[in-house]
C-alpha positions as CSV (number, residue, x, y, z in Angstrom):
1,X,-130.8,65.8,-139.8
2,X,-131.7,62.5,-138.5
3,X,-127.7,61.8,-136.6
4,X,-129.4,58.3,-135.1
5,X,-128.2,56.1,-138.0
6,X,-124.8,57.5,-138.3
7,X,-124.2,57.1,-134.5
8,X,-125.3,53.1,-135.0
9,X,-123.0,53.3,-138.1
10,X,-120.1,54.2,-135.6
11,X,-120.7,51.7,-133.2
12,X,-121.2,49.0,-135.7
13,X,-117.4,50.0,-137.1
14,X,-116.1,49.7,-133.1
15,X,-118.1,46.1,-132.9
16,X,-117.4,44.7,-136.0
17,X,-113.2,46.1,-135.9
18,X,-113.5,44.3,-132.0
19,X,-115.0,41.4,-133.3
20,X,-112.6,40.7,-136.1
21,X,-109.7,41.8,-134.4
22,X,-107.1,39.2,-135.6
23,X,-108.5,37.4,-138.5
24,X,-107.1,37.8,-141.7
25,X,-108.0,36.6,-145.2
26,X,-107.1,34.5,-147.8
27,X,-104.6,36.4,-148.7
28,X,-103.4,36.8,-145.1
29,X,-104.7,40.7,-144.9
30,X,-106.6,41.8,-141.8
31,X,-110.3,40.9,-142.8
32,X,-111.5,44.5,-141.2
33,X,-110.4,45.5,-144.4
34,X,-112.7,43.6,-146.0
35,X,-116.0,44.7,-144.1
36,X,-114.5,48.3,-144.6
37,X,-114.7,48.0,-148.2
38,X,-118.0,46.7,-148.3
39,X,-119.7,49.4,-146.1
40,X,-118.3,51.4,-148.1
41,X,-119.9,50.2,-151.3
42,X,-123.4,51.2,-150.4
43,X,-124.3,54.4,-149.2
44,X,-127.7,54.1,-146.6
45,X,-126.1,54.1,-143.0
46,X,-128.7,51.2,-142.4
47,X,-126.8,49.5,-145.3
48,X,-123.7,50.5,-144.2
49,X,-124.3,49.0,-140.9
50,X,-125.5,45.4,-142.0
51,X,-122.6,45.3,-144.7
52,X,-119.7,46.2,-141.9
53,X,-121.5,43.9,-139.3
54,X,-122.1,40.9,-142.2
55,X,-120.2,38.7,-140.8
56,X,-120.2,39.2,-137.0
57,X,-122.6,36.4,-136.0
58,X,-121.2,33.9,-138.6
59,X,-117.8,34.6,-137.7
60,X,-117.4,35.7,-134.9
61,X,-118.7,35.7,-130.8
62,X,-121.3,38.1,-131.0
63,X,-124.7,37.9,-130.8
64,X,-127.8,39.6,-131.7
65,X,-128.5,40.6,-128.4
66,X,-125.2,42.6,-128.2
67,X,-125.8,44.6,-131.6
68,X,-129.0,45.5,-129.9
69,X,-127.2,46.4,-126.6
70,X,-125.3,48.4,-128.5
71,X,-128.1,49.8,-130.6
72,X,-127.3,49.4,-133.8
73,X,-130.8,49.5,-135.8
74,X,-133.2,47.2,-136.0
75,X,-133.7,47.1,-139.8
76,X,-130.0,46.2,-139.7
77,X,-130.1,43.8,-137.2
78,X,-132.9,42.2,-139.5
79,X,-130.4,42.4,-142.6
80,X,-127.0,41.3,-140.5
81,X,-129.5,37.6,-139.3
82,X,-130.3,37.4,-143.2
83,X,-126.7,37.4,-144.0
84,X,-126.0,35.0,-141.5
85,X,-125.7,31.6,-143.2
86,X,-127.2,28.9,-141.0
87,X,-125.3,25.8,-140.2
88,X,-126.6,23.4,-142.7
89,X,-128.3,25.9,-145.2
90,X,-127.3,25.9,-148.8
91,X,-125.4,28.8,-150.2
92,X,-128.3,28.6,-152.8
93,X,-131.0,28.8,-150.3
94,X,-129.2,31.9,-148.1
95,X,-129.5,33.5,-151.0
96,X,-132.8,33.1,-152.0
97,X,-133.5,34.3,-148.3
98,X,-131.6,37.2,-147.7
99,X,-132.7,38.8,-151.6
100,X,-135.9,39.6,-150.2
101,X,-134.5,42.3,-147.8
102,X,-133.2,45.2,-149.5
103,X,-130.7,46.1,-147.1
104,X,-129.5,42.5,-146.5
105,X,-129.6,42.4,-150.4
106,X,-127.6,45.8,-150.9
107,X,-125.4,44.4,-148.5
108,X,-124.6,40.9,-149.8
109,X,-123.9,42.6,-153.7
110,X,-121.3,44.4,-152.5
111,X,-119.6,41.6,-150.4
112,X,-119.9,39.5,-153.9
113,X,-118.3,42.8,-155.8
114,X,-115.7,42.7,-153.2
115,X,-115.0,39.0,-152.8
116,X,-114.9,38.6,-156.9
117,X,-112.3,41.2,-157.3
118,X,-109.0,39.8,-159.4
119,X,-107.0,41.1,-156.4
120,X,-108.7,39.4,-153.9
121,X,-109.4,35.4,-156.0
122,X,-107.4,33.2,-154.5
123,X,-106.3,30.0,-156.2
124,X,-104.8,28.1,-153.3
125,X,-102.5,25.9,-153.9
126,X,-104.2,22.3,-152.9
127,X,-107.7,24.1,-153.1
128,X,-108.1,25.3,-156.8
129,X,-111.4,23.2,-157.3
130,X,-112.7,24.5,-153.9
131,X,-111.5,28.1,-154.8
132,X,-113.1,27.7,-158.1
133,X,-116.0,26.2,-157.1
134,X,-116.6,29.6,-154.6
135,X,-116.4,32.3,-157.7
136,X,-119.2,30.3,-159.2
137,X,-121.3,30.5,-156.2
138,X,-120.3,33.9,-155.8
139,X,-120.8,34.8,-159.9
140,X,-124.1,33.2,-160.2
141,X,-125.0,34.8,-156.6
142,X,-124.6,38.4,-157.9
143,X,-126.3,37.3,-160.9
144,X,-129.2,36.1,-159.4
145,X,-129.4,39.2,-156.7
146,X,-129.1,41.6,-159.6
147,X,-131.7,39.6,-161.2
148,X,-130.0,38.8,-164.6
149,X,-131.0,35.1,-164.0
150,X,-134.6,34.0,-162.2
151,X,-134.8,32.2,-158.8
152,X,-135.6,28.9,-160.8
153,X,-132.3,28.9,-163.0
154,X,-130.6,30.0,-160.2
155,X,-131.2,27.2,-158.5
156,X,-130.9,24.5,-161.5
157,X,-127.5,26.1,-162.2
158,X,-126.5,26.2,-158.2
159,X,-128.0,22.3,-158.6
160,X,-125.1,21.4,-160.9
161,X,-122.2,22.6,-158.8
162,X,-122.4,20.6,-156.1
């Protein structure tokens, strides 16, 4: 057996429980809990690896240059840039992007599974539109990546929420 992946899997959990060290959610809960549950919602370690890691560039320090450094694969590394939303880019657009990458994909369903959970909705007080206006992103999202709806009604529908 092929232990390469498993090892980057381990080092991704040290980087990404570094990197987050601190920040909490909405809800005020450490975030590593988060990335936690959504590694642990796929099962390929390269999956595993981008979905722990999903946010580290976005919100956080690090850099690609450290996940290779501390060689975490490079199909990953391809996946963790995908789910990387670019300052500027649309939500609709990121999307669109990262759904042509199966790992990125795998990765981004199960951050949508996690992040729509009734537990884990928050309704803000003082930010109910903008908390509403996120499940929608995030329902037609996962609607879109498990291809229940087509790239051009996904984006007419994504269209009307802004």
């Amino acid at each position: 057996m092929n232990t390469q992946p498993w090892d980057a899997l381990e080092r991704a959990i040290v980087l990404a429980v570094n990197a987050h060290l601190g920040q909490r959610d909405k809800a005020g809960h450490p975030y590593i809990l988060h990335l936690l549950r959504v590694m642990e919602s796929v099962s390929d370690p390269f999956e595993k690896q981008a979905a722990v890691l999903h946010d580290y560039l976005e919100d956080t320090t690090g850099t690609v240059d450290e996940l290779r450094r501390n060689e975490i694969s490079d199909s990953a590394i391809q996946a963790i840039i995908l789910l990387t939303r670019a300052q500027g880019q649309s939500y609709c657009e990121y999307v669109i992007a990262l759904s042509r990458d199966t790992i990125a994909k795998q990765a981004k369903l199960a951050d949508l599974e996690d992040n729509y959970r009734i537990g884990r909705v928050a309704y803000r007080a003082g930010h109910e539109t903008e908390d509403a206006m996120r499940m929608q992103h995030y329902a037609l999202s996962y609607q879109f990546l498990k291809q229940a709806i087509g790239e051009h009604e996904y984006r007419d529908r994504m269209r009307c929420l802004k």
